[in-house]
C-alpha positions in Angstrom: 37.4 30.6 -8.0 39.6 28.0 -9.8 42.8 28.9 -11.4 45.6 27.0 -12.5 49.7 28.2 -12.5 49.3 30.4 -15.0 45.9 30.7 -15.9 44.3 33.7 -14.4 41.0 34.1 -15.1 40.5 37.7 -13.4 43.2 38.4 -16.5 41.0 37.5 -18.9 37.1 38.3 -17.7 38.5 41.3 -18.1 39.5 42.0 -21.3 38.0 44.8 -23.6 35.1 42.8 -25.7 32.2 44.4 -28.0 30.3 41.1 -27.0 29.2 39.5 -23.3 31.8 37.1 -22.9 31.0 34.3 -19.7 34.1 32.5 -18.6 33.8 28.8 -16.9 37.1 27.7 -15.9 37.1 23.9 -15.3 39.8 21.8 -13.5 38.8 19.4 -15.6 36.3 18.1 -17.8 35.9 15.2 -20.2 35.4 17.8 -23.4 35.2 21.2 -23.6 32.7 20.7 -26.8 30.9 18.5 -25.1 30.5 20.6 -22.0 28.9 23.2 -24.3 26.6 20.9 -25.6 25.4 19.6 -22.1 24.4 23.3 -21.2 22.7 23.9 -24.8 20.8 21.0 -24.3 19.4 22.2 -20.9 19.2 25.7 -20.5 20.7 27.4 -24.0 23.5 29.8 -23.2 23.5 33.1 -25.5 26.2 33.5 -27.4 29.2 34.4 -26.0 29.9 31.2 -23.3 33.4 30.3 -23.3 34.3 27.2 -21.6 38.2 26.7 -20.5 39.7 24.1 -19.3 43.3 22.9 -17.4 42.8 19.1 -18.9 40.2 16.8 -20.6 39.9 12.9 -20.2 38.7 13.1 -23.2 39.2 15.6 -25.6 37.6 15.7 -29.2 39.5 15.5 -32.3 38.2 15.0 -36.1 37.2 11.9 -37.1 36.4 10.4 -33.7 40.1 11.0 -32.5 41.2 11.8 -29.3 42.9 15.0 -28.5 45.3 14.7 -26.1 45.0 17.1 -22.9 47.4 16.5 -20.2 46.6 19.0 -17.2 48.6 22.1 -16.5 50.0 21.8 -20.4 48.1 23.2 -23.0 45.1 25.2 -24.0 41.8 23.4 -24.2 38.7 26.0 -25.0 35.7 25.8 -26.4 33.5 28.9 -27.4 30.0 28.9 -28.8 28.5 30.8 -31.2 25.4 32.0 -33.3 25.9 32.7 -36.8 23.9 34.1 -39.3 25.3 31.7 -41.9 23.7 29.4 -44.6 24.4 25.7 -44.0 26.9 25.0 -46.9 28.9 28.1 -45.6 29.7 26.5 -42.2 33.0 25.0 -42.9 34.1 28.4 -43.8 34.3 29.1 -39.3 37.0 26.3 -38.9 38.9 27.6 -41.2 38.3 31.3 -39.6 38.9 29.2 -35.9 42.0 28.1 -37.6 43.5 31.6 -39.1 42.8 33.2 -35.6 45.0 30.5 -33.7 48.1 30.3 -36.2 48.2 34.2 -35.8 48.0 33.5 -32.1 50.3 30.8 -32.0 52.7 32.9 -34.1 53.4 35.3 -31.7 55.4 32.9 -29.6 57.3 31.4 -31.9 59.9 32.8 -34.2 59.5 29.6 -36.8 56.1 30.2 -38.0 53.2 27.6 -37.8 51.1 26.7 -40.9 47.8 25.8 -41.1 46.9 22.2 -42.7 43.5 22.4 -44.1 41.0 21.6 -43.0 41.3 21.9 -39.5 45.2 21.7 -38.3 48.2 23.8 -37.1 52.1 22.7 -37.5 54.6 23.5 -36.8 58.3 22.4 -38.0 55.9 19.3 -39.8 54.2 18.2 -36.6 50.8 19.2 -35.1 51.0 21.6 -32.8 47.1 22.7 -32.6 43.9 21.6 -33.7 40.4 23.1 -34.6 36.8 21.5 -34.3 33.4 23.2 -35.1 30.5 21.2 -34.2 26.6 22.3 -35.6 24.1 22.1 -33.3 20.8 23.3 -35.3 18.0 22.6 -32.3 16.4 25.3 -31.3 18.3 28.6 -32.4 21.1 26.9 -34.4 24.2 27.2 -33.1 27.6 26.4 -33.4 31.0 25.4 -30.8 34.2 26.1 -31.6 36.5 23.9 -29.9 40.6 24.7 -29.9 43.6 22.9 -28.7 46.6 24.0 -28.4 49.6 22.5 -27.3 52.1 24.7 -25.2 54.0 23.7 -22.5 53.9 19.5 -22.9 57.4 18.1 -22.9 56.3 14.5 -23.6 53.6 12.9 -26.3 51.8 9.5 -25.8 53.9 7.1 -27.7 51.6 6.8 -30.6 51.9 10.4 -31.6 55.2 11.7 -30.1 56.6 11.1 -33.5 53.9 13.5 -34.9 53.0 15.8 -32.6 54.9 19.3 -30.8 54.2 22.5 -28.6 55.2 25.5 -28.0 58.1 24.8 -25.6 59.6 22.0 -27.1 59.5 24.4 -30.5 60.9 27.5 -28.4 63.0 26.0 -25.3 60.8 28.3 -23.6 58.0 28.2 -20.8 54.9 30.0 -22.4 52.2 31.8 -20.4 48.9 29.9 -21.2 47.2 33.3 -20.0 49.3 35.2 -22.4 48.2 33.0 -25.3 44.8 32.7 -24.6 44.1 36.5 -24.7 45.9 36.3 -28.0 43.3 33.5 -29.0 40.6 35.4 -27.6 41.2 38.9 -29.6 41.8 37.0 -32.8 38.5 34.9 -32.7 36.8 38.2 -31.8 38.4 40.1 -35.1 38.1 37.1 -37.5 34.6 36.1 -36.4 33.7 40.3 -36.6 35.1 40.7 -40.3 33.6 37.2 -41.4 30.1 38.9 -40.5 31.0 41.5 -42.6 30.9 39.3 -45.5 34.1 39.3 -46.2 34.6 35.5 -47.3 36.8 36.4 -50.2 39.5 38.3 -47.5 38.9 35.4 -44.6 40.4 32.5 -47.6 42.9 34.9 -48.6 44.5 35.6 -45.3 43.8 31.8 -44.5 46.2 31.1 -47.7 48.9 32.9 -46.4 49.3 30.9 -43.5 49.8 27.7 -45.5 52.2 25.6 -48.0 50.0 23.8 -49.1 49.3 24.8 -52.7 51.2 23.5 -55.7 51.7 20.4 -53.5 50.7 17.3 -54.8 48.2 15.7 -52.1 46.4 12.6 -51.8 42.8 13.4 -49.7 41.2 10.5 -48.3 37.4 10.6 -47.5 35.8 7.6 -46.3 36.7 4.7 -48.1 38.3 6.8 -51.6 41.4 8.4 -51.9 41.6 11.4 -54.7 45.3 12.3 -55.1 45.9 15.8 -57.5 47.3 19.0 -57.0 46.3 21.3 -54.1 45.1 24.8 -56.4 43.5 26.8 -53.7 39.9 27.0 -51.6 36.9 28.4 -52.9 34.3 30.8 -51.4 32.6 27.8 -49.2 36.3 26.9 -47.8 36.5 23.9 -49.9 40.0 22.0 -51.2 40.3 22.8 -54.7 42.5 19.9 -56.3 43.7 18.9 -60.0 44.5 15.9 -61.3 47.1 15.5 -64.0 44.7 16.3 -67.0 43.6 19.3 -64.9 40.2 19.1 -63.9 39.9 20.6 -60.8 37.6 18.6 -58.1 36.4 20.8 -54.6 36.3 18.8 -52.0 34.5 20.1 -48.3 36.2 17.6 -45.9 39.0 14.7 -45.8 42.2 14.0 -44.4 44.8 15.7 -46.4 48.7 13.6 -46.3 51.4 15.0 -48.5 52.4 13.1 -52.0 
């Protein structure tokens, strides 16, 4: 059975869950997104299938980006999941992916990490994780939730070390990827639990509290446009609520969000 330093799977197949949970551990892989989607489109796991993984050559970010996954470092998972969601409600599970890692994340660090919507984690102004939930509606629709997280890298790629952190350069201290994914783990499993629930209304509000982005002023780009306004707050579909200086407000479900 694979393991890795401080990855031990035994540790976490056998954690208390109300649903089957079935661990892969991978050395490596290119995605762990993508592995999920190889296996749904062969022979459909149920819900449940956690893929984990020590590195990826090549790690899925929004937008087409790359997320980088240097082995032995950080925490690259994927997790898939059936929900009994409509369509335009989808976008509500990254931000519910994203409020169950920042709490994670949180508990190893003493500065706290904020979530950039729609998808990010920083920390100290830098990324430190990252969520992305892919639809795949064949079949039985289902969707995977992909995290990265970065914990024990010391070093960046040149191209984003001005804009990117972990956990240890944050801390000055070696975190136990184990540790953190059982955090991860138990958070997903809550978050997910009280999202079926309906409980939209409390998922936004405890996502808000994790974030410092509201009464900023913002400019979203999407596509080709840029809308710049005031961020206000998310609505009940997990969409960015802005205003612009005469104070219409605009919602908008997707785009990348910079500062000013």
């Amino acid at each position: 059975m694979p393991n890795s330093r401080d990855i031990d799977l035994s540790a976490l197949q056998n954690m208390p869950s109300k649903t089957r949970r079935q661990w892969r551990f991978l050395a490596e892989t290119d995605s762990t997104n993508a592995e999920i989607s190889r296996r749904l489109a062969k022979h459909p796991p149920e819900q449940g299938l956690i893929i984990l993984a020590d590195s990826q050559t090549d790690g899925k970010g929004r937008l087409g980006r790359t997320w980088y996954s240097a082995p032995g470092t950080g925490v690259y998972i994927s997790t898939l999941i059936r929900p009994n969601l409509p369509p335009e409600q989808l976008p509500i599970l990254t931000l519910m992916a994203g409020l169950a890692t920042v709490i994670a994340v949180n508990e190893f660090s003493s500065n706290r990490a904020q979530l950039k919507w729609p998808n990010d984690l920083l920390l100290n102004g830098k990324k430190i994780a990252g969520v992305l939930c892919e639809y795949h509606p064949k079949n039985i629709p289902a969707v995977i939730i992909g995290i990265g997280i970065n914990v024990n890298q010391t070093q960046f790629p040149a191209d984003i070390k001005e804009i990117a952190t972990s956990l240890k350069l944050e801390t000055g201290e070696e975190i136990n990827r184990t540790a953190l994914i059982k955090q991860l783990i138990t958070q997903l499993d809550f978050q997910y639990s009280e999202l079926k629930k309906y409980k939209v209304e409390t998922l936004i509000k405890n996502w808000t509290r994790h974030t410092d982005l509201f009464g900023k002023t913002i400019t979203l780009k999407k596509s080709s446009q840029s809308i710049t306004g005031k961020a206000i707050r998310l609505d009940n579909l997990g969409r960015l609520v802005i205003a612009n200086e005469s104070g219409e407000e605009t919602a908008l479900d997707s785009g990348e969000v910079r500062l000013g």
